[in-house]
N, C-alpha and C positions, 0 to 999 in steps of 0.2 A: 560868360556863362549866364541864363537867362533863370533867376529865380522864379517861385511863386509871386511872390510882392509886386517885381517886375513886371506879370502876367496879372495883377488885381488882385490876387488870390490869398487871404492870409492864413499862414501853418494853422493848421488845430493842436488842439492837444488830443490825443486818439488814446482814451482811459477803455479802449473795445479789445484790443489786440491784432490777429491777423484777417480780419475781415476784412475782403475785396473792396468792398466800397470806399473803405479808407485808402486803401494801396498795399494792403498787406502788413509782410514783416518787415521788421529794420533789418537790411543786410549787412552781415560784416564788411568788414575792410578788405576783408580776402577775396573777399567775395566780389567785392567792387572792382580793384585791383584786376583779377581776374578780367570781368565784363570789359575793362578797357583796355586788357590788351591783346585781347581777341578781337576789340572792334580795329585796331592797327592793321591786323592781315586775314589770307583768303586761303582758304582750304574747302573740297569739295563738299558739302554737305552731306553726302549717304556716307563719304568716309569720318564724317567726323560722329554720327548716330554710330554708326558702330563702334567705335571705341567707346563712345559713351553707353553703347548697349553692355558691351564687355563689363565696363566699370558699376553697373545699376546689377548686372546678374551675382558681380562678385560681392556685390555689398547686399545684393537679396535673396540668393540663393536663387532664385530666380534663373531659367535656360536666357534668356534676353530681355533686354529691356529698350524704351523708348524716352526722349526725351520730349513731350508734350506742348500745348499751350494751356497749360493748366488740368485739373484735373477731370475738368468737365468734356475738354478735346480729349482727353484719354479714353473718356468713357465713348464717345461718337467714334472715335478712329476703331477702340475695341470692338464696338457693337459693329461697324464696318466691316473688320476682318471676321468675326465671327460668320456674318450674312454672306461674306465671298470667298474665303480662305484663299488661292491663289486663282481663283477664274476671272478670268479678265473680261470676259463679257458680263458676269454681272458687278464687276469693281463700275464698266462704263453705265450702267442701269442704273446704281443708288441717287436718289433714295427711293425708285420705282421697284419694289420689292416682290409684286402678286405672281410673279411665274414662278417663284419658288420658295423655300420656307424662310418665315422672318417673322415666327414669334416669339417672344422672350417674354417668360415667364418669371412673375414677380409677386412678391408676398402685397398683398393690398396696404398693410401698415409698414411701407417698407416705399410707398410713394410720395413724392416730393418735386417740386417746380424741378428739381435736378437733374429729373428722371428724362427730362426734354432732350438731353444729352443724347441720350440709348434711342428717343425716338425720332430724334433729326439725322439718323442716317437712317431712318426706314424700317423701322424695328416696330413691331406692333404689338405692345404689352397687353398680357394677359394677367390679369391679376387673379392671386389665390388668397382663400382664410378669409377673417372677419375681422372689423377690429372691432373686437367685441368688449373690450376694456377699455376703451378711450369713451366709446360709446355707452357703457353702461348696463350691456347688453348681456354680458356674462364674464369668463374667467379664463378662456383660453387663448391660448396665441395659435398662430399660423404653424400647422403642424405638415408633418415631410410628407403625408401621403398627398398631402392637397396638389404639391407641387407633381409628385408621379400622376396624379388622374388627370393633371390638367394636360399631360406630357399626348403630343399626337403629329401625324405626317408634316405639321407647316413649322412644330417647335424645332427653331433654331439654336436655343440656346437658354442659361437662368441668367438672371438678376439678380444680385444678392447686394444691400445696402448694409454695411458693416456697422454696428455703434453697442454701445453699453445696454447688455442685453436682447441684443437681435437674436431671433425665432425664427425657425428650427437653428440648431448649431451648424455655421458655416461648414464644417467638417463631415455635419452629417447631409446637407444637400451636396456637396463635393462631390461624394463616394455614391450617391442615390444617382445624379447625373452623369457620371463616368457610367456608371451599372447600361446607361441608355445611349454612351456616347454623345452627350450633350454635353460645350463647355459652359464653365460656368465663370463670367465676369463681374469681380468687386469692386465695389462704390469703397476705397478706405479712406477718402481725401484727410480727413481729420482726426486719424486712428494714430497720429504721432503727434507729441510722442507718447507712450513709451515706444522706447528705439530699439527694440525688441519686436516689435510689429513689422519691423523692416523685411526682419526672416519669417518668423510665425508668421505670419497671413499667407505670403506664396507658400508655405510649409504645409499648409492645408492639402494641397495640391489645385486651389483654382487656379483655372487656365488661363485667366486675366487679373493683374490688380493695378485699380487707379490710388496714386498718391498725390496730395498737394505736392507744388516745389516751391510756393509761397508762402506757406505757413510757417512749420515749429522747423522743417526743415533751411528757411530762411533763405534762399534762391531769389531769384528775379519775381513779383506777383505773379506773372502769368507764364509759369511756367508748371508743369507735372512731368509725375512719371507711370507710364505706360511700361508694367513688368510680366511675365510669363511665358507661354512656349511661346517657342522660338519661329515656329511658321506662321503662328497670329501675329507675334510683334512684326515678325518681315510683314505681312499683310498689310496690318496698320501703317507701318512706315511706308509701303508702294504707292497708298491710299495719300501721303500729307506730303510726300518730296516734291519738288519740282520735276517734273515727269519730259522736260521737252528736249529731249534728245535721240541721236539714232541707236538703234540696236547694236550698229557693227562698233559703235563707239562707247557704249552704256558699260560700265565694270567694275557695279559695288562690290565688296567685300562677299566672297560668298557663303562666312559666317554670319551675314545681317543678314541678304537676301540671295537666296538660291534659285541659280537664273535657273537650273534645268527643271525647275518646278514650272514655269512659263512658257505660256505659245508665243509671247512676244513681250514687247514694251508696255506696259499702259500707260494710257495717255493723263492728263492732273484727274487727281481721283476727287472723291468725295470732301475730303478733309484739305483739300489746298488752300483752303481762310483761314485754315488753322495751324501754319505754317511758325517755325521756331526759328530764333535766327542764328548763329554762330556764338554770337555773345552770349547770350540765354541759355545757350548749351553749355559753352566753358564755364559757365559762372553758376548753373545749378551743380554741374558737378564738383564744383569749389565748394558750396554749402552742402553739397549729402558727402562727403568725407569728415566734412568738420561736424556733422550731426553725427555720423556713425561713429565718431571719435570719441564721440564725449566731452567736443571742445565748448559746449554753450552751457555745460552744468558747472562751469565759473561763475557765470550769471545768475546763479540761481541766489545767492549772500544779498546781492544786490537787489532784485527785485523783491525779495521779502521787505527788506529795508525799505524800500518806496513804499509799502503797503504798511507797513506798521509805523513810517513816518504819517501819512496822511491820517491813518488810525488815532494818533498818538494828536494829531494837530485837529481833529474835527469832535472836540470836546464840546459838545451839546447836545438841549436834551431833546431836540428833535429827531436824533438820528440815534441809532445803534448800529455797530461796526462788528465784523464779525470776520476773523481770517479763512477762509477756507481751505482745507490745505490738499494738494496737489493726490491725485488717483494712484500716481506711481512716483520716484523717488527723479526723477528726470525733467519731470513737470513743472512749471512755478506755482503757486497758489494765487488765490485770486481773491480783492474785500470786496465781500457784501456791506451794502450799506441800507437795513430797515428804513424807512420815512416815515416817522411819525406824521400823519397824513394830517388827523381831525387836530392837533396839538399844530402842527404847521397852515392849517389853512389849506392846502396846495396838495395834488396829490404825487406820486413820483413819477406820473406819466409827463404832467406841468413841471416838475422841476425838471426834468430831463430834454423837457423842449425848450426850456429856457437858459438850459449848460448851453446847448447850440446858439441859441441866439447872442449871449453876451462877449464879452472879452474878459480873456481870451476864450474863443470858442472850442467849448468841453464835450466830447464822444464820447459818452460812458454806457456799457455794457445795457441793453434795454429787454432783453430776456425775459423778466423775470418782474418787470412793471406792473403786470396785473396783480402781482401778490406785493407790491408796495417797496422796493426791493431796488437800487441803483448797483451794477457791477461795474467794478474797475476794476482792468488787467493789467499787471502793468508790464507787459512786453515792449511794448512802446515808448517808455516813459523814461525819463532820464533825471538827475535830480533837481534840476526846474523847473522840469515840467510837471515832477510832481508837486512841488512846493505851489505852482501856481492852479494847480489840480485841489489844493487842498484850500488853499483861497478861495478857487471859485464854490466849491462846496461849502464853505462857511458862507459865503456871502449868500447863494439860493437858501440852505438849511435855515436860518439863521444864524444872529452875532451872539444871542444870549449864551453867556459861557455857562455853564453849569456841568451835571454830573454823567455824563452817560454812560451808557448799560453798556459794556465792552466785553466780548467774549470772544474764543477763540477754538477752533477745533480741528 
């Protein structure tokens, strides 16, 4: 077996959580397990998305679902099917979109690099509203009629970015876009947990929704799920399978895809770099069972415990510690840590480029730097690595032991 060390590379300590850059989340055992003994044998690929479509609709209520490469392929494969529904002549066209409609309308405070997803299959965002609060401009958010006026013969579809506080309410662009026959595709990568979002969100009734499968769900990194009606998800999944085969011999399941909706075979569609492999499949569904279970809120004794050891160990008076506690009862909480900036010398943007540089090298939450501010998550963390998480902080903060300001909320 070929480790990091092996390869030059030495472990971090990753005090971030499930951020891609680091590799995600730590996978159970189950999970593991699983991924290796689906890499053993061979099963066809559109039969094995159906079953896992079956299993993703009965855990989201959802009519079908897809098993992705990440969240951001869910959104491209979505935004795909939305542009082509079953027409095979423009599935061969993407991402050349001008003969027919392909704009996707989207709240202007509601854009983000992510949004590249929706327009790397061809999708031509139209932005609505102001941000007129970030900006300083005034006091309102992006309200519903913006999106109806913006609505005209080339609009294919909405965009809706899901998060704490998103304008107008999900529910209420739903029902606005059904009123015009428009579906509407969600961004929820990071809306788990709570594990209640699994149902409430397709409950809405959007006609798409994208999930991590590497995040809180703890799956493979690059892996997502692509949930909602069931002729978009066939769509999406036409657009990502391996497409090179004959007709008289082609015979998915005809609850995934429904060949009598087709004039023929399509040939690899738009999403074929975005292709999932067998393992990634049995092994996200090993971790969304063990999510929808309730099997990781064991872990939750534990990870408080990391945080309130490291809390409990970084007794100086450069820093102030501060527990943050969790949105919903499924969540772990997470330590801010103040930096007494002009008392240390250094500000928290320098300490935090110097966690990276030293040994062992330290990932910590960087958020929230300009207001002076170090986060540690500790999903990742285990009790040595927080004990050496809590070393390396004493040694950037400094050694002077003294009294610090410790609070909790």
């Amino acid at each position: 077996m070929t480790s990091y060390k092996e390869l030059g590379l030495e472990p971090i300590i990753n005090a971030c959580g499930t951020v891609t850059r680091l590799g995600g989340a730590p996978m159970p055992v189950a999970v593991l397990e699983a991924f290796h003994a689906a890499a053993q044998e061979w099963v066809p690929l559109e039969q094995l998305q159906a079953v896992a479509s079956r299993k993703i609709a009965e855990t989201t209520g959802a009519e079908a679902g897809l098993v992705t490469a990440g969240s951001a392929a869910a959104l491209t494969l979505g935004t795909a099917a939305i542009l082509t529904g079953y027409d095979l002549g423009r599935m061969e066209r993407l991402p050349q979109t001008d003969v027919f409609p392909n704009e996707i309308i989207i709240a202007r405070e509601q854009r983000s690099g992510y949004d590249h997803a929706i327009r790397a299959a061809g999708a031509r965002l139209v932005e609505v509203g102001f941000n007129e609060i970030t900006s300083n401009a005034g006091v309102r958010r992006t309200e519903l009629w913006e999106f109806e006026a913006a609505i005209n013969s080339q609009t294919a579809g909405i965009a809706y970015v899901l998060g704490p506080g998103s304008c107008p309410a999900l529910n209420d662009v739903v029902a606005m876009a059904h009123r015009h026959n428009l579906p509407v595709i969600v961004d929820a990568a990071g809306e788990l947990p709570p594990r209640d979002n699994l149902k409430r969100i397709p409950a809405t009734g959007a006609d798409l929704v994208a999930f991590s499968g590497g995040k809180a769900i703890r799956g493979p990194q690059s892996t997502g799920i692509l949930c909602g009606r069931r002729e978009l998800v066939s769509s999406a999944a036409l657009q990502m399978l391996d497409m090179d085969d004959h007709l008289e011999l082609w015979n998915p399941p005809a609850e995934f895809i429904d060949q009598s909706q087709l004039a023929g075979i399509p040939r690899h569609g738009i999403g074929r770099g975005l292709k999932v492999s067998k393992e990634e499949i049995v092994a996200l569904l090993t971790a969304l069972q063990l999510f929808a279970a309730g099997a990781y809120d064991e872990d939750l004794p534990r990870l408080r415990g990391y945080l309130e050891s490291i809390q409990s160990g970084l007794q100086i008076p450069q820093a102030t510690c501060r527990i943050v506690e969790p949105s919903s009862p499924d969540r772990w909480p997470i330590l801010e840590i103040a930096v007494d900036e002009k008392s240390l010398g250094r500000t928290a943007f320098e300490v935090c480029k110097t966690l990276r540089t030293g040994s062992p090298t330290v990932f910590v939450g960087h958020g929230k730097l300009s207001e002076g501010i170090l986060v540690v998550n500790p999903l990742c963390l285990n009790e040595e690595r927080a004990a050496q998480l809590t070393m390396r902080l004493v040694e950037e903060l400094g050694k002077t032991v003294g009294t610090t300001r410790v609070s909790s909320e």
